[in-house]
C-alpha positions in Angstrom: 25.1 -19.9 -109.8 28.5 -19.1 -109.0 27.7 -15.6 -108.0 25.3 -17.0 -105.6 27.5 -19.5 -104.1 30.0 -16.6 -103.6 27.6 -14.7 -101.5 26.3 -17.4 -99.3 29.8 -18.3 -98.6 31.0 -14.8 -98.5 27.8 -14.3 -95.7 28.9 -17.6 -93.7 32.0 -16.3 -93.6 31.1 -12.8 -92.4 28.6 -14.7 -89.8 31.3 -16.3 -88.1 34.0 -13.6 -87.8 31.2 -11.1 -86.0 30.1 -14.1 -84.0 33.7 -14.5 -82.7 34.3 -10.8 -82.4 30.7 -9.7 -80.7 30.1 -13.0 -79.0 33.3 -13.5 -77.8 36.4 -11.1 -78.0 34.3 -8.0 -77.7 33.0 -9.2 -74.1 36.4 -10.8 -73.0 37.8 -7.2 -73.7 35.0 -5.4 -71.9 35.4 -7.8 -68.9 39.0 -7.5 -68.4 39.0 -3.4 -69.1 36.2 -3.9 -65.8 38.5 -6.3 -63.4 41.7 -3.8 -63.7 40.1 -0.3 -63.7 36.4 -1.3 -61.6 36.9 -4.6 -60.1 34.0 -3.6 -57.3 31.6 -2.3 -59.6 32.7 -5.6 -62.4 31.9 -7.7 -59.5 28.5 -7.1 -58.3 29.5 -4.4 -55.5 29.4 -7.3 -53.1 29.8 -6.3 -49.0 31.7 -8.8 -46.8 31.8 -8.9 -43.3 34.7 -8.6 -41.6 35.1 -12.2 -41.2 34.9 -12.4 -45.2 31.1 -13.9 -45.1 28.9 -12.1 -47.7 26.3 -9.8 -46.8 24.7 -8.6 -49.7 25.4 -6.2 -53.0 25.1 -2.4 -52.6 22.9 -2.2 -55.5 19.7 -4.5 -54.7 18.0 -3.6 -51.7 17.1 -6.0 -48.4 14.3 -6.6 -46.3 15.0 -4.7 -43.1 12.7 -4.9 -40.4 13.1 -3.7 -36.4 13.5 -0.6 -34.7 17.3 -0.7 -34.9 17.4 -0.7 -38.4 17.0 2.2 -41.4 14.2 0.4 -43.7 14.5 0.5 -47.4 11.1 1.3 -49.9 8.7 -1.0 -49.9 9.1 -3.3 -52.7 7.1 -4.9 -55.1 9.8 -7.6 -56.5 7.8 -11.0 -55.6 7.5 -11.4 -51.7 9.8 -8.5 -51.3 13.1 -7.6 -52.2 13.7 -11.1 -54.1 16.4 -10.1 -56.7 15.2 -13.0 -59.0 11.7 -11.6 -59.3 12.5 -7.6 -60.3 9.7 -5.2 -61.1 7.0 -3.1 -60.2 3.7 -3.7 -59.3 2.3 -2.2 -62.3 -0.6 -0.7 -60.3 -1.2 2.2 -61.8 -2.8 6.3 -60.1 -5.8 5.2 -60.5 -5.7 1.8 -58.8 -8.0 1.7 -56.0 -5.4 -1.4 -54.9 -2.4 1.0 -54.5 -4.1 4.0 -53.2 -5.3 1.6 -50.2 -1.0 0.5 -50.1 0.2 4.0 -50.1 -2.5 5.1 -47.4 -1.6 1.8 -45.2 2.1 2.6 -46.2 1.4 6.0 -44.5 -0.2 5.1 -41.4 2.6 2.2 -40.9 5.6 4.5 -41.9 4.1 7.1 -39.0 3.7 5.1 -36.3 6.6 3.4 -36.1 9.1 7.0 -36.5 6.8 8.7 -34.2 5.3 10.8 -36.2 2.3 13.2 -36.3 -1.3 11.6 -37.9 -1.0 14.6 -40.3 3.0 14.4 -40.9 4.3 14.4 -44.1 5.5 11.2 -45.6 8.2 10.9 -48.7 7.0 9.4 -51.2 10.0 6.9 -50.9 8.7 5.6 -48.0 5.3 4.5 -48.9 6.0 3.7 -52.5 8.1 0.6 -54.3 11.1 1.6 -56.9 10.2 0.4 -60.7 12.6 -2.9 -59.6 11.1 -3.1 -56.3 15.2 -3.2 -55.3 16.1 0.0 -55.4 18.6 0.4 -52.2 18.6 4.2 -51.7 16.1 6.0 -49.8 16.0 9.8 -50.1 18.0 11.6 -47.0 14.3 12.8 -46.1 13.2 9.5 -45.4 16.8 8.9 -43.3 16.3 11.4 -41.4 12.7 10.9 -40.4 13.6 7.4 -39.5 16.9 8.7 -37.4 15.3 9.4 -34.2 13.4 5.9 -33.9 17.2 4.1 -34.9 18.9 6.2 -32.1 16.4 5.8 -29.4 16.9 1.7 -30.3 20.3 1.6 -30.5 21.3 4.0 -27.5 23.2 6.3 -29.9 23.6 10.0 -29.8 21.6 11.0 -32.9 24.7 13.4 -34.5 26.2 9.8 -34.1 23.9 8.3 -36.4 23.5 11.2 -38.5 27.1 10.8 -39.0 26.6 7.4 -40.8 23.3 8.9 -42.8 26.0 11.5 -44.4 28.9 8.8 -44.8 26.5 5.9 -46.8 25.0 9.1 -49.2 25.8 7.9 -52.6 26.5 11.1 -54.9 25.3 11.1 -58.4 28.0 11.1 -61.5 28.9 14.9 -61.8 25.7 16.1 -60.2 24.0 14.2 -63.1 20.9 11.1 -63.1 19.1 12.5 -60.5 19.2 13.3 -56.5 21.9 11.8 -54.2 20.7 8.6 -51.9 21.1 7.3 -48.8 22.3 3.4 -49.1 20.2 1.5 -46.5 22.8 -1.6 -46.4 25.9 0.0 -45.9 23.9 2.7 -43.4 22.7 -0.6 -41.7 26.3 -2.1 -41.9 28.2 0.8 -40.2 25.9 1.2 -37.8 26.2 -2.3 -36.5 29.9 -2.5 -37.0 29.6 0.5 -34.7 28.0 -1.3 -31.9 29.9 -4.5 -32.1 33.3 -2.2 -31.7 
């Protein structure tokens, strides 16, 4: 009996220390080594205007909509782009439902850039990300789009293809996949460019 009293106490004991280290000093530690060396990244990635008001994060895509404007993947995430409803449609190839999407996705996507009936389309553009907030579109899609967000905003297109190279977001030592164009900070420069 008192062997078995040992080991529950002995077990109690051992509960609470990990608690207190994995539950709490082992997150406090993680968090602080974040707000000296990546306070941007520990934060969220958040973009203020210039007058301090939040815009948005640089990691969860927005609903863009207009001729002036790049515009993100479709996405799937409850009516679009909601960040508290994440994840794909779960429509699978041989969904009669999503081959319709994609094909109206198509049409939509070459009409408004001015494209061809029998252009090709990236597949970013017609498709939704696995969140449905993914905010990079591939530099493809950018620069199909760039003539139609030139024309809109008056700009010379080596102007806007300037900001397409500056919002590219590299991968980690050429590793987890291709490089992508941010649509928010794209979207961002570009009107900070036309309220200067």
């Amino acid at each position: 009996m008192k062997t078995l009293l040992s080991e529950i106490k002995t077990s109690i004991i051992a509960t609470i220390v990990f608690g207190i280290i994995c539950s709490g000093i082992y997150p406090l530690v993680i968090w602080g080594i974040g707000q000296v060396l990546f306070p941007y990244r520990a934060n969220g990635s958040l973009i203020e205007a210039k007058d301090g008001t939040l815009i948005g994060s640089a990691l969860i895509a927005q609903g863009f909509s207009g001729e002036k404007y790049f515009h993100p993947r479709p996405s799937a995430a409850g009516n679009g782009y909601d960040p508290t409803s994440s994840g794909g449609s779960n429509l699978g190839p041989t969904s009669q439902k999503l081959v319709d999407q994609v094909k109206q996705n198509v049409e939509a996507y070459r009409k408004e850039n001015g494209l061809a009936n029998d252009a090709s389309v990236p597949a970013d553009a017609v498709t939704a990300s696995g969140s449905g907030l993914d905010p990079h579109i591939s530099l493809e899609n950018a620069l199909l789009q760039l003539p139609r967000v030139a024309k809109a905003r008056n700009l010379d297109p080596a102007v806007v293809r300037k900001a397409i190279d500056a919002a590219i977001d590299h991968t980690f030592l050429g590793l987890g996949g291709e490089a992508g164009v941010n649509v928010l900070k794209l979207n961002i420069a570009l009107d900070n460019q036309a309220s200067e």
